[in-house]
N, C-alpha and C positions, 0 to 999 in steps of 0.2 A: 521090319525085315527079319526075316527067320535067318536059323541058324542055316539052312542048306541052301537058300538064296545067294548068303554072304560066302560057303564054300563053293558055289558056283563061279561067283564071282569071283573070287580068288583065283579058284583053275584056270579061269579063261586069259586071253591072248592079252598082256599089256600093250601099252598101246605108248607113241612116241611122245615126248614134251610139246614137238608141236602138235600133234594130234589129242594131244591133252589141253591147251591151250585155244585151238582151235573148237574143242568141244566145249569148254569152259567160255568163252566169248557166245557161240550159240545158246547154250542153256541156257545163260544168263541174262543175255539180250544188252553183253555189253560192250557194242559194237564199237564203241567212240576210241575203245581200248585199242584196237586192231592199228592205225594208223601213228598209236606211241608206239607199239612195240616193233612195226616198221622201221620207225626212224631209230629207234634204238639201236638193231640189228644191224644198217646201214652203216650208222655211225661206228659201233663195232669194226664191221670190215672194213671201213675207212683206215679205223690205226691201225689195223692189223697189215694192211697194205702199205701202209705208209714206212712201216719198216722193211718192205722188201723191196727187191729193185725195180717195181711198179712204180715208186713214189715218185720221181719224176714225172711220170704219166699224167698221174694225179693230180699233182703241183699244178700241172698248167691248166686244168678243170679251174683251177679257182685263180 
């Protein structure tokens, strides 16, 4: 990679963690990844929900 490729690069539009992630899963072909970081996410908004006055809601899901 040259030096004006990599100033190219730099210029150009960043892009979001999940469109970073997303791109990273493609390139890589490491699909199996996609359905941890699902449930991770999930799991995430679970506690986060579960401290607000949703959690009742919730509560009764399980």
């Amino acid at each position: 990679m040259s030096d004006d490729d990599f100033k190219k690069q730099l210029e150009g539009r960043r892009g979001s963690a999940i469109g970073d992630l997303f791109g990273f899963l493609r390139q890589n072909k490491k699909w199996w990844l996609g359905p941890i970081v699902i449930a991770i996410v999930l799991l995430g908004l679970l506690v986060l929900l579960g401290g607000t006055g949703a959690a009742p809601f919730i509560y009764t899901l399980f």
